[in-house]
PAKOL-493826 format. One line per 4 residues: number of its first residue (from 0); their letters; for each residue x, y negated, z negated of N, C-alpha, C. Coordinates in nm, 4 decimals, decimal comma, always signed. Layout:
BEGIN
NUM	a	X/Y/Z/X/Y/Z/X/Y/Z  ...
! end
This chain:
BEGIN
0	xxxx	+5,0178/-6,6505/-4,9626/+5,0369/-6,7105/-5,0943/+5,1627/-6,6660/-5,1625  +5,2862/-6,6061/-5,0995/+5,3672/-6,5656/-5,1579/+5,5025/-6,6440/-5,0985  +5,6131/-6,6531/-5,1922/+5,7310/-6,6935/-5,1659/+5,8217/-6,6151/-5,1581  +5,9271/-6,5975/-5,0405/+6,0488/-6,5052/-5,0939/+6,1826/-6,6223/-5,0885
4	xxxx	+6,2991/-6,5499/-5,1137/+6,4011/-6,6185/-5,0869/+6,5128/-6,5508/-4,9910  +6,5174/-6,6183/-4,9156/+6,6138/-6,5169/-4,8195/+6,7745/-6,5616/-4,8129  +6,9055/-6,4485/-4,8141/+7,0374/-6,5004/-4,8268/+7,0756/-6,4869/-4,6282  +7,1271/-6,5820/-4,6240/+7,1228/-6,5519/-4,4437/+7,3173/-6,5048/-4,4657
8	xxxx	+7,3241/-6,4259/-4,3252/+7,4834/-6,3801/-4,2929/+7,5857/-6,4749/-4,3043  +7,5129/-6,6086/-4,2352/+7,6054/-6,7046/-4,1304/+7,6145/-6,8155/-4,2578  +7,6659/-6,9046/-4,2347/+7,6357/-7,0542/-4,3186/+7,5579/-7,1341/-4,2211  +7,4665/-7,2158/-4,2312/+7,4209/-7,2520/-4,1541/+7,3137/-7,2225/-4,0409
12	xxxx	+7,2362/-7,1111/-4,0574/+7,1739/-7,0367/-4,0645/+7,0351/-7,1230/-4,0275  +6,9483/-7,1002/-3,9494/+6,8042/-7,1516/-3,9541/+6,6821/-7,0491/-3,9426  +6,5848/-7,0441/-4,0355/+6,5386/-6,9120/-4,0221/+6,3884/-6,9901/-3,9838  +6,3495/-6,8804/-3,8732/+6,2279/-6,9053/-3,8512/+6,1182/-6,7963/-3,8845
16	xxxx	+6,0171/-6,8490/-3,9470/+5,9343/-6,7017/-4,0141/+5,8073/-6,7050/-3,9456  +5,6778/-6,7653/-3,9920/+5,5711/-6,7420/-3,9694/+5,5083/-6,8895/-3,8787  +5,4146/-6,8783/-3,7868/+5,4034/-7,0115/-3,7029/+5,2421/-6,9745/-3,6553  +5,1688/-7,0657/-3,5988/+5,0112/-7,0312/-3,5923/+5,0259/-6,9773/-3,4449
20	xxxx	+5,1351/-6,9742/-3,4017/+5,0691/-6,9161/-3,2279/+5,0987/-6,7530/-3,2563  +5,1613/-6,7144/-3,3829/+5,1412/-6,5646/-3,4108/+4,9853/-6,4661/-3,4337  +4,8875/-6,5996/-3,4568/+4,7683/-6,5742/-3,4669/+4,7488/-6,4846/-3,3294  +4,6145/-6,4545/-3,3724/+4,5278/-6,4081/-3,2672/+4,3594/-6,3963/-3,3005
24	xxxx	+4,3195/-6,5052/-3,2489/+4,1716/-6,5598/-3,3381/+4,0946/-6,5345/-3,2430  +4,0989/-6,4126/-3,1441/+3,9362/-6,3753/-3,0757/+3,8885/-6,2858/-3,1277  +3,7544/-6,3561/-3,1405/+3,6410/-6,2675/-3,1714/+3,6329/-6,1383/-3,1829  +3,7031/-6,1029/-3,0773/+3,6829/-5,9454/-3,0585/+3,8484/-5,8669/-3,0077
28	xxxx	+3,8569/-5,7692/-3,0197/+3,9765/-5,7059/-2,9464/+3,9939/-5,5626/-2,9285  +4,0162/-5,5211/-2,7799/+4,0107/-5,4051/-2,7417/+4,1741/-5,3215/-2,7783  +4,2423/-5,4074/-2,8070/+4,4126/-5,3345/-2,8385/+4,4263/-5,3127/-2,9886  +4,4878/-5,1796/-2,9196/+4,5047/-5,0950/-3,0726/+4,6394/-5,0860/-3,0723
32	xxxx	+4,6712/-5,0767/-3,2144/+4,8160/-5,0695/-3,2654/+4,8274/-4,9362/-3,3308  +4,9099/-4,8493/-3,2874/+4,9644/-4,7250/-3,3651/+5,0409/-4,7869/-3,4863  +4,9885/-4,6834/-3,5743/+5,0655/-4,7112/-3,6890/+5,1929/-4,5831/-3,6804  +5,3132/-4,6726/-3,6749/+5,4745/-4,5918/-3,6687/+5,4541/-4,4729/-3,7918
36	xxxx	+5,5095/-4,3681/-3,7398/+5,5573/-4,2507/-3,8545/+5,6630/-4,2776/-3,9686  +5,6314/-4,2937/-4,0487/+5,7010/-4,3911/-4,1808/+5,7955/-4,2649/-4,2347  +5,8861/-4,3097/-4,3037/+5,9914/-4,2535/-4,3461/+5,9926/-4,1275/-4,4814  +6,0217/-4,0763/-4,5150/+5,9832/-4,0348/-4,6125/+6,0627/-4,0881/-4,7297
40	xxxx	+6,0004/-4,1973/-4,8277/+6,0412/-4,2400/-4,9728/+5,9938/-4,1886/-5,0560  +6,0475/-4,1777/-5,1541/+6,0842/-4,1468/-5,3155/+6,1331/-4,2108/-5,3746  +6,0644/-4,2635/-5,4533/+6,1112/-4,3944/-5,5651/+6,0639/-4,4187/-5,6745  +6,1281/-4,5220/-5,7499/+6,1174/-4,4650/-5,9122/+6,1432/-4,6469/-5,9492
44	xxxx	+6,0738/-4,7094/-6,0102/+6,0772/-4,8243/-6,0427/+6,0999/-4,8401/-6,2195  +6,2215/-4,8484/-6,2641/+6,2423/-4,9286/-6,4061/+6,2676/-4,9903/-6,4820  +6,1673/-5,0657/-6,5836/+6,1541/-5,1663/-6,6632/+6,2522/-5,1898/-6,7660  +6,3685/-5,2964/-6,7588/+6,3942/-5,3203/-6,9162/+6,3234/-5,4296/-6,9890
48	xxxx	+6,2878/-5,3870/-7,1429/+6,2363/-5,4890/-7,1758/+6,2623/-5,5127/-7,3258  +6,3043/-5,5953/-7,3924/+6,3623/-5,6459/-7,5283/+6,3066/-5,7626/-7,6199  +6,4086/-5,8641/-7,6895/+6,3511/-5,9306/-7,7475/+6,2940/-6,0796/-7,6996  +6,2362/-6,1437/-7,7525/+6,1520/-6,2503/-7,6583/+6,0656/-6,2324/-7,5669
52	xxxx	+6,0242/-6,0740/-7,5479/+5,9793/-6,0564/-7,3957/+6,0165/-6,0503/-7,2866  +6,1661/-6,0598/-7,2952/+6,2419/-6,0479/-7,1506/+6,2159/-5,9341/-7,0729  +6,2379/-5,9174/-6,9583/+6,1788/-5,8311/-6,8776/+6,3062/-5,8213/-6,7490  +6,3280/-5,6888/-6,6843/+6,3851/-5,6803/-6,5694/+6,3457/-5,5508/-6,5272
56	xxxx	+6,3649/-5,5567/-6,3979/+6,3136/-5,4386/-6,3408/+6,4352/-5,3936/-6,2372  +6,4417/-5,2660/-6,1880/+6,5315/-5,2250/-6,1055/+6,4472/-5,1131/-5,9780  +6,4473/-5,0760/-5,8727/+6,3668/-4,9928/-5,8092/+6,5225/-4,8961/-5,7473  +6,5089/-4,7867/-5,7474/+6,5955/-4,6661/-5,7107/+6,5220/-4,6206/-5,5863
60	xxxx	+6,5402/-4,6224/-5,4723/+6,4615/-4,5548/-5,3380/+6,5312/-4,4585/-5,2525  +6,5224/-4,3293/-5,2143/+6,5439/-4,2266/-5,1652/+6,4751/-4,2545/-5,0705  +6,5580/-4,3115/-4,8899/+6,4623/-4,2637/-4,8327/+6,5160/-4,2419/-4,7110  +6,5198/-4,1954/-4,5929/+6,6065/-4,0892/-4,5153/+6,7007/-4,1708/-4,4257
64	xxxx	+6,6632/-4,3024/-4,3672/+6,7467/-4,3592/-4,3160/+6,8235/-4,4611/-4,3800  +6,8404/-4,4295/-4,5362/+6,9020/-4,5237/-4,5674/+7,0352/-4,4595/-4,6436  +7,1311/-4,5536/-4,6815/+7,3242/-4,5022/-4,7127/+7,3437/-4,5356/-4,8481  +7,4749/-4,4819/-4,8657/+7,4840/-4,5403/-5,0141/+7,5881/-4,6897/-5,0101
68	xxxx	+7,5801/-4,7569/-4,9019/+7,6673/-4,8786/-4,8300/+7,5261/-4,9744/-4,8363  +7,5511/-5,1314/-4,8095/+7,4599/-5,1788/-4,7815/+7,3617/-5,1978/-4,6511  +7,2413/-5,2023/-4,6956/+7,1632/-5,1406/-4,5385/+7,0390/-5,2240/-4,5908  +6,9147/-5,2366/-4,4930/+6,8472/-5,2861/-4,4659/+6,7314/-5,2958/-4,6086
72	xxxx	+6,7428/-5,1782/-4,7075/+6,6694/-5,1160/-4,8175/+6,7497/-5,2032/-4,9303  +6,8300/-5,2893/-4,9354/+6,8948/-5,3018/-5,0550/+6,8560/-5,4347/-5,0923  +6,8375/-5,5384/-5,2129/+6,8094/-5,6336/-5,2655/+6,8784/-5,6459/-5,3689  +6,9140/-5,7805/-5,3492/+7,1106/-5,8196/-5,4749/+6,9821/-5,8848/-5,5671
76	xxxx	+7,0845/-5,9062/-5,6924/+7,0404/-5,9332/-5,7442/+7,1021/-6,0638/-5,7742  +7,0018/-6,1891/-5,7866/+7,0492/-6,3098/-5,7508/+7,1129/-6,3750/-5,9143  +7,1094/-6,3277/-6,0262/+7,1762/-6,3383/-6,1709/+7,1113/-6,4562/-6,1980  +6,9310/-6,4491/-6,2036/+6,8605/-6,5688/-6,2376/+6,8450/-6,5341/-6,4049
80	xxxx	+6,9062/-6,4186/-6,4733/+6,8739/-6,3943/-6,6138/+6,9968/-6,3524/-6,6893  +6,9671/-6,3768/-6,8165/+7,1067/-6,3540/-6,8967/+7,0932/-6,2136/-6,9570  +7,0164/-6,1330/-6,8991/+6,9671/-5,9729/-6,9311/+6,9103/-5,9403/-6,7885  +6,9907/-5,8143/-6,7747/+6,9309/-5,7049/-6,6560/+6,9544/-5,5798/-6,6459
84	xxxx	+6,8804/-5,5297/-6,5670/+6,9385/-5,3830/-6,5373/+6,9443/-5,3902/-6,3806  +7,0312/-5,3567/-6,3578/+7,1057/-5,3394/-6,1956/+7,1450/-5,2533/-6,1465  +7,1800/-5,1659/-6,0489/+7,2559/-5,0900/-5,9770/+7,3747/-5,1724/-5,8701  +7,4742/-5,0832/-5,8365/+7,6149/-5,1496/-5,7816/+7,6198/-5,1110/-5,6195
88	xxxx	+7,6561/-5,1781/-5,5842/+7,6578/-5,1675/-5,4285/+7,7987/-5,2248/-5,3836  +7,9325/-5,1260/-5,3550/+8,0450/-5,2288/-5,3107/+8,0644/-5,3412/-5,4019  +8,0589/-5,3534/-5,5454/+8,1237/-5,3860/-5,6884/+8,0134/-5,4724/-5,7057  +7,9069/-5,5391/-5,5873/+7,7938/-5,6297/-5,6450/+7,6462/-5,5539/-5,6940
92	xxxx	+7,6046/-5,6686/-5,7845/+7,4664/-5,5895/-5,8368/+7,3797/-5,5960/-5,7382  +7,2431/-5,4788/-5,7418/+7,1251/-5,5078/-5,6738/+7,0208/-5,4455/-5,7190  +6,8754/-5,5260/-5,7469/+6,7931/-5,4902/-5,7967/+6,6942/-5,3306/-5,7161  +6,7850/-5,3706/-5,6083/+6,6925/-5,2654/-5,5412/+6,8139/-5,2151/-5,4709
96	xxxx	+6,7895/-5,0696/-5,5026/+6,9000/-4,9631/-5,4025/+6,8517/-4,8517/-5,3303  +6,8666/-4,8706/-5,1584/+6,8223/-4,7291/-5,0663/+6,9245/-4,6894/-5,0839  +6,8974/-4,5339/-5,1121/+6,9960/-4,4320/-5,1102/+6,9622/-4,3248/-5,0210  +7,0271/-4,2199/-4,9713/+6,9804/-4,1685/-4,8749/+6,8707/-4,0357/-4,9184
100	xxxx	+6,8240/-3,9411/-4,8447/+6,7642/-3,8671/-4,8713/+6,7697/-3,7975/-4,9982  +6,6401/-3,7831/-5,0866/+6,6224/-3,7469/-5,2730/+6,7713/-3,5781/-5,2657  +6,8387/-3,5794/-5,3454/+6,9140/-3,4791/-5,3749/+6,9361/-3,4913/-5,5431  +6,8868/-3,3630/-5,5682/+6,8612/-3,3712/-5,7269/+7,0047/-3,3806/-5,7909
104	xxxx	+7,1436/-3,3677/-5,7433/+7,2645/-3,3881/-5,7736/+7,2719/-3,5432/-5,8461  +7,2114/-3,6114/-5,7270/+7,2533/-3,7409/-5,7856/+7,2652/-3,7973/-5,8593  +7,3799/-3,8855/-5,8792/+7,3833/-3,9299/-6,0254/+7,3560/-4,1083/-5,9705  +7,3015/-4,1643/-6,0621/+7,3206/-4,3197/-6,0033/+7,3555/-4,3903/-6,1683
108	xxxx	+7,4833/-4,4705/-6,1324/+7,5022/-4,5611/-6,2074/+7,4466/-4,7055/-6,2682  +7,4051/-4,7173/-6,3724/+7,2897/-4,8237/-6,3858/+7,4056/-4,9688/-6,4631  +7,3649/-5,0469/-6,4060/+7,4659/-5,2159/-6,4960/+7,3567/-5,2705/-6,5881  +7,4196/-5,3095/-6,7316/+7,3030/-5,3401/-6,8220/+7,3863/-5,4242/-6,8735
112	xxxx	+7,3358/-5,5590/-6,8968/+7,3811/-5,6954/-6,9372/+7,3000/-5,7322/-7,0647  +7,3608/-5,8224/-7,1708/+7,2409/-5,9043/-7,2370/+7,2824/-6,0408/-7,3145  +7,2629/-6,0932/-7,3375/+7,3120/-6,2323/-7,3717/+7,2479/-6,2662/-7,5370  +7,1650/-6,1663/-7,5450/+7,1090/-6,1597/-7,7087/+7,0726/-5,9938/-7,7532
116	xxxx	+7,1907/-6,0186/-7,8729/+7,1709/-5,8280/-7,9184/+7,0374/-5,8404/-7,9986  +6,9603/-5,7127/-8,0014/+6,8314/-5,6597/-8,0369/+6,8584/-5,5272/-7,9772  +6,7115/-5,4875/-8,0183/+6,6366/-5,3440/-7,9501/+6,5957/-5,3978/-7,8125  +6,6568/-5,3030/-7,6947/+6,5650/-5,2988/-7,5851/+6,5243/-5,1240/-7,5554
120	xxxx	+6,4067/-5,1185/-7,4535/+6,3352/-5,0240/-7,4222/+6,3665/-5,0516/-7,2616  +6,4503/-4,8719/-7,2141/+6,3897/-4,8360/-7,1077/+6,3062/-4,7692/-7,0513  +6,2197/-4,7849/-6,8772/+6,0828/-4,6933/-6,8882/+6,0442/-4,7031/-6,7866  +5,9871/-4,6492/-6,7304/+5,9785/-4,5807/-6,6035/+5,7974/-4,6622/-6,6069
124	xxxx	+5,8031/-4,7721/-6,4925/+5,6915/-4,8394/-6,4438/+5,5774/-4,8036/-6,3392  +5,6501/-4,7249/-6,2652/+5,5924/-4,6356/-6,1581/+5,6667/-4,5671/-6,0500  +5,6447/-4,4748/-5,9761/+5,7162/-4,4130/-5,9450/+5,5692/-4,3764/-5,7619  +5,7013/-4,2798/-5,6405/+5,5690/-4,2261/-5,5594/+5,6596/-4,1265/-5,5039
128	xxxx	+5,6159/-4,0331/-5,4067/+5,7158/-3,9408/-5,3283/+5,6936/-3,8050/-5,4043  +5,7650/-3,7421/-5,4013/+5,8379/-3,6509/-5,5002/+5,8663/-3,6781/-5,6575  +5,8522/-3,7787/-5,6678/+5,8907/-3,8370/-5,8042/+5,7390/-3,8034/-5,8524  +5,6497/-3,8185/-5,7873/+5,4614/-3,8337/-5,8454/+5,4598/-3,6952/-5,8622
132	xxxx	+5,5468/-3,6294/-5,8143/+5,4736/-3,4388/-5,8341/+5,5611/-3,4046/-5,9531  +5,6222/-3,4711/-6,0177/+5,6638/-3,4268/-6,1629/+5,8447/-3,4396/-6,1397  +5,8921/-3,4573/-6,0052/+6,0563/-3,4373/-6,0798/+6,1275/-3,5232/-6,1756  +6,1762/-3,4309/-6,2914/+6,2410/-3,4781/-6,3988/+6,3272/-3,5991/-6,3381
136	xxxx	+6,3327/-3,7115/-6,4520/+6,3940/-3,8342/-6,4267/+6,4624/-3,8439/-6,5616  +6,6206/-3,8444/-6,5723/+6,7138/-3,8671/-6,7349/+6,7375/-3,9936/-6,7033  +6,7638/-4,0205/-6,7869/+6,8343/-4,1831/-6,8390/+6,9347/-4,1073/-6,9896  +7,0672/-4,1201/-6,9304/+7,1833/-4,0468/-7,0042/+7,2149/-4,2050/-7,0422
140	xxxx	+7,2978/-4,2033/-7,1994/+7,3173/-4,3173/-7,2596/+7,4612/-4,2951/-7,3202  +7,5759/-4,2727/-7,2607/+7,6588/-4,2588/-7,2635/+7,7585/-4,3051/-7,4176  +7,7198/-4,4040/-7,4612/+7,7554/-4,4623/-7,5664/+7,6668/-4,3630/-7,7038  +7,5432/-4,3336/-7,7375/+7,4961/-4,2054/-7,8155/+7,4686/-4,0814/-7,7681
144	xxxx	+7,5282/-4,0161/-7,6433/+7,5043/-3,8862/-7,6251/+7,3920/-3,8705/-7,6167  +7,3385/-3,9372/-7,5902/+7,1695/-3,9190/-7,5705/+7,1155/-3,9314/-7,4348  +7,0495/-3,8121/-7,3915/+6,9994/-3,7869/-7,2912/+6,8073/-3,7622/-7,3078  +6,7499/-3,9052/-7,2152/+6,6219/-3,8897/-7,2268/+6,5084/-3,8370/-7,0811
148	xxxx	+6,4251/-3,7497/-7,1346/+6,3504/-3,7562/-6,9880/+6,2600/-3,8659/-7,0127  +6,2531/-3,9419/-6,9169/+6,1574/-4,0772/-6,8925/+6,0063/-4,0515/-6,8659  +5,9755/-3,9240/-6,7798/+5,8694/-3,8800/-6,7920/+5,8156/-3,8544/-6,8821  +5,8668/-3,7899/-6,9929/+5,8070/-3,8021/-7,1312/+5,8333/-3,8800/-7,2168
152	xxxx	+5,8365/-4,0284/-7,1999/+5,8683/-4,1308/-7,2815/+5,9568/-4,2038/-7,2521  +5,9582/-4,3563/-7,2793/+6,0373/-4,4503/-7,2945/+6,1689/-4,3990/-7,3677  +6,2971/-4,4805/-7,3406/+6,4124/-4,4608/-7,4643/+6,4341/-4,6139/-7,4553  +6,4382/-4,6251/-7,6183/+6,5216/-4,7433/-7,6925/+6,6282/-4,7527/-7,7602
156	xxxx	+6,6738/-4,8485/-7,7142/+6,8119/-4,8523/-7,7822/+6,8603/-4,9807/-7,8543  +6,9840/-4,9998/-7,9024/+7,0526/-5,1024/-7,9488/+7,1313/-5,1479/-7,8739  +7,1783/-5,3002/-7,8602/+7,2772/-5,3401/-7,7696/+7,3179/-5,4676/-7,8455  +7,4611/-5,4889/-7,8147/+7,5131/-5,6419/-7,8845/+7,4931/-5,7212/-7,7431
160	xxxx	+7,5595/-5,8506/-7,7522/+7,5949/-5,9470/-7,6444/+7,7156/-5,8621/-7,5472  +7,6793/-5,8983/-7,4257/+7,7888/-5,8719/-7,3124/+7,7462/-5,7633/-7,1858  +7,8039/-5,7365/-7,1369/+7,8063/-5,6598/-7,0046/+7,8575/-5,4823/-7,0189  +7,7583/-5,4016/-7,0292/+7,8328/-5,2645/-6,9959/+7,7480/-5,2031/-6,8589
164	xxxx	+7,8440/-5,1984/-6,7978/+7,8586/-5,0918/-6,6216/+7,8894/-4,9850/-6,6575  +7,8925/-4,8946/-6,7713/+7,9363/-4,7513/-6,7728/+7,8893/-4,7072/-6,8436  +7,7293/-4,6991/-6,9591/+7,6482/-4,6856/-7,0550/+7,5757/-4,5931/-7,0158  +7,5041/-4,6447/-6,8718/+7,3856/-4,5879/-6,8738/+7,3814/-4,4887/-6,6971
168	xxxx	+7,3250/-4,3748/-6,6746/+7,3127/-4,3524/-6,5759/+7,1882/-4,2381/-6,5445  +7,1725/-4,2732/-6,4358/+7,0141/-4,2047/-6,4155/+7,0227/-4,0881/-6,3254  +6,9647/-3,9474/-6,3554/+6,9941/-3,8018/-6,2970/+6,9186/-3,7746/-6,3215  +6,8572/-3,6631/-6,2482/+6,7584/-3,5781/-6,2191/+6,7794/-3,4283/-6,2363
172	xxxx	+6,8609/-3,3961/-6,3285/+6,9173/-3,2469/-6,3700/+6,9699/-3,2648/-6,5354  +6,9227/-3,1955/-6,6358/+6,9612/-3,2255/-6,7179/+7,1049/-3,1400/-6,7345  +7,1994/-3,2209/-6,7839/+7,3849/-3,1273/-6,8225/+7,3514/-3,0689/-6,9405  +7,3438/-2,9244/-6,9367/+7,3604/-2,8623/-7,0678/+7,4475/-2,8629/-7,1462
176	xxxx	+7,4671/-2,9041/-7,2806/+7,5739/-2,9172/-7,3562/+7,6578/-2,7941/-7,4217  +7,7373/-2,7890/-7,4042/+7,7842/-2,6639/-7,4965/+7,8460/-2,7083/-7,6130  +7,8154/-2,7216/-7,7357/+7,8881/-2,7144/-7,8307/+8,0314/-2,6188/-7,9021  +8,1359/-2,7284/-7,9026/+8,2706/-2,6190/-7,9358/+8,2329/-2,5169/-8,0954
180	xxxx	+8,2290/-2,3682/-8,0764/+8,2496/-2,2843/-8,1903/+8,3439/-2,3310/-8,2951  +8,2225/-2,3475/-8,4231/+8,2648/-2,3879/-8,5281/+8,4012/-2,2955/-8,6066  +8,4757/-2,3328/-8,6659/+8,6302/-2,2757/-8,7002/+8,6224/-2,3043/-8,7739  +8,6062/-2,2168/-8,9253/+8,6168/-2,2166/-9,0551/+8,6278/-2,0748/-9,1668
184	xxxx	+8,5872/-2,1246/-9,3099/+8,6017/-1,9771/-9,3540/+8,5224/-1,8839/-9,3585  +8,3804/-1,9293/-9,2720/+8,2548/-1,8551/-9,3009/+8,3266/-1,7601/-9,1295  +8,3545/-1,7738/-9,0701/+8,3973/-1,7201/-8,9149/+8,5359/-1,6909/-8,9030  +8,6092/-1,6484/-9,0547/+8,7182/-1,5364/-9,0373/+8,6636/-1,4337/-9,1726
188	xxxx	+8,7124/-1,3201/-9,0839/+8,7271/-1,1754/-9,2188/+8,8707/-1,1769/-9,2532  +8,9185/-1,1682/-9,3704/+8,9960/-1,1193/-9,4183/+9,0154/-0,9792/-9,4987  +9,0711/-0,8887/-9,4881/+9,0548/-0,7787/-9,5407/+9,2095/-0,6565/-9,5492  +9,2101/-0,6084/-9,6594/+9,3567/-0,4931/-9,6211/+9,2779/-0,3492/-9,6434
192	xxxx	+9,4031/-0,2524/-9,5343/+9,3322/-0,1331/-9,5797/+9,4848/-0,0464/-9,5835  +9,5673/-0,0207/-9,7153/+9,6964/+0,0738/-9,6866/+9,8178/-0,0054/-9,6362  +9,7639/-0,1666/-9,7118/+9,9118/-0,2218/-9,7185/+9,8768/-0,2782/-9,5878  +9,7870/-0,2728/-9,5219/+9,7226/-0,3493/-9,3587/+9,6941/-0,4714/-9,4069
196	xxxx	+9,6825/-0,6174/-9,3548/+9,6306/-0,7037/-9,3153/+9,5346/-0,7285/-9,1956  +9,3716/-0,7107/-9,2230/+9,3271/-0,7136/-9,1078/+9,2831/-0,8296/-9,1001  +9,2935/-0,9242/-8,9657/+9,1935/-1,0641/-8,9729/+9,1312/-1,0667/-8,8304  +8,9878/-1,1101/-8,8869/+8,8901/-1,1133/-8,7843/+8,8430/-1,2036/-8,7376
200	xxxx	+8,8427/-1,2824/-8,6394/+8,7699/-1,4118/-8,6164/+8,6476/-1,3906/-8,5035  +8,5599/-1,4392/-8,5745/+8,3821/-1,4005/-8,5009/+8,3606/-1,5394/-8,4336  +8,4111/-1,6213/-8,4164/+8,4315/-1,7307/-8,3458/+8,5001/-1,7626/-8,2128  +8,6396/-1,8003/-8,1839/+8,7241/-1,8211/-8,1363/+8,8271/-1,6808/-8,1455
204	xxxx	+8,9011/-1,6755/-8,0362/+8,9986/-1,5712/-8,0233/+9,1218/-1,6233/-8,1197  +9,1940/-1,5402/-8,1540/+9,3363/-1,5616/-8,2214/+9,4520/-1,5988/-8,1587  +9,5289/-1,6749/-8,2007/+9,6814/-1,6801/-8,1204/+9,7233/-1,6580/-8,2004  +9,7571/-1,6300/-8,2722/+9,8498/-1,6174/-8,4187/+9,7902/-1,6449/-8,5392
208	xxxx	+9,8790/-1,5397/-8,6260/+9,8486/-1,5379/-8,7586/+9,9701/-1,5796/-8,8697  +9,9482/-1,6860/-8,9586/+10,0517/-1,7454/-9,0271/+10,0265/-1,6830/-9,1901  +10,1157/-1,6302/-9,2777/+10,0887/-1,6174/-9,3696/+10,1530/-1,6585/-9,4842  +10,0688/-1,6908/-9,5758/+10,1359/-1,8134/-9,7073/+10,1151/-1,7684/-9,8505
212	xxxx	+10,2236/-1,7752/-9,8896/+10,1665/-1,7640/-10,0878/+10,1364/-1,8472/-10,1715  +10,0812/-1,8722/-10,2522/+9,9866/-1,8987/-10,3308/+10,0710/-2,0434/-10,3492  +10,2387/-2,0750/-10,3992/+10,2971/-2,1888/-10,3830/+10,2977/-2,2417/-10,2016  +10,2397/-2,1661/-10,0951/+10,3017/-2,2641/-9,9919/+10,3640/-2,2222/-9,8997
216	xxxx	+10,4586/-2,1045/-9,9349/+10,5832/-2,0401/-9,8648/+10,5225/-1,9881/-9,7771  +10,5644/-2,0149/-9,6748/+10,5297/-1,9207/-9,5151/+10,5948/-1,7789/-9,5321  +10,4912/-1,6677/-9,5824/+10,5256/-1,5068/-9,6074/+10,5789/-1,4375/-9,4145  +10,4833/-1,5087/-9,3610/+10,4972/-1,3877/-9,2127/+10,4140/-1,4344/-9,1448
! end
């Protein structure tokens, strides 16, 4: 009861799929089929979803025989919507990307389109592998500095009309931020002792010290 759509290599192309002599309608049967040793995946399936109800989904898959080139794991994305979320493969989109074995380094770049500005919500639909035993999943939002874990919640955001490929990207390590030491008058001492000028900065180191009188004049 299901339909797919398939893109063939060639032009011209004739595909043959399913036919009744694939059956096998006896009664009974003594042949057994091993089931093959399956690969090990890790994957993480997520939802965008906004105004009107629009909906897209993207699936991220870690799984050992697969590249970060196109390979047998990958599914384009055919641009049946005027909103998506995508991943890039060799400059084209695809809804679905094998990548090779889970390495918590990774960073993956996410493509987010929309054709009507509103609020959309991203969110993590389901997930299996390694991903089910708890590893942290970010969705970094490059445009507010905002870094979300998905495991603990959806993130929403704002978006106008158009296409950004460099917004959003999905990691599994959060980047600690360091904030630059604030430079002001609460984080210098000033003080004399015997005709001394002492100055202290509890902040930042010193390169020099400029000194001015009360009109302006550069003293020393």
């Amino acid at each position: 009861g299901q339909g797919f759509i398939v893109q063939a290599k060639n032009a011209g192309t004739v595909a043959n799929f399913f036919t009744n002599a694939m059956r096998d309608e006896a009664p009974s049967s003594t042949q057994f089929f091993k089931v093959k040793q399956q690969a090990q995946k890790d994957r993480v399936w997520l939802n965008l979803t906004g105004p009107n109800d629009v909906f897209s989904q993207v699936l991220v898959a870690y799984i050992e025989d697969a590249n970060l080139g196109l390979d047998k794991y990958d599914g384009k994305y055919i641009n049946d919507s005027g909103i998506a979320l995508t991943t890039s493969i060799a400059g084209d989109e695809y809804t679905i990307q094998g990548r090779p074995a889970f390495d918590a380094t990774d960073v993956v770049a996410l493509n987010f389109k929309t054709s009507v500005a509103g609020t959309y919500t991203i969110a993590i639909d389901h997930v299996d592998g390694l991903f089910s035993k708890g590893q942290d999943i970010y969705l970094v939002d490059k445009t507010t500095g905002t870094t979300t874990n998905l495991n603990e919640g959806a993130y929403t955001f704002t978006a106008a009309v158009g296409v950004d490929n460099t917004r959003f990207t999905l990691t599994y390590q959060k980047t600690l931020k360091v904030d630059a030491p604030l430079f002001n008058e609460n984080s210098v001492l000033v003080s004399r002792n015997n005709g001394t000028l002492n100055v202290k900065s509890t902040a930042v180191a010193i390169n020099n010290v400029k000194v001015f009188d009360v009109q302006g004049r550069l003293v020393a």
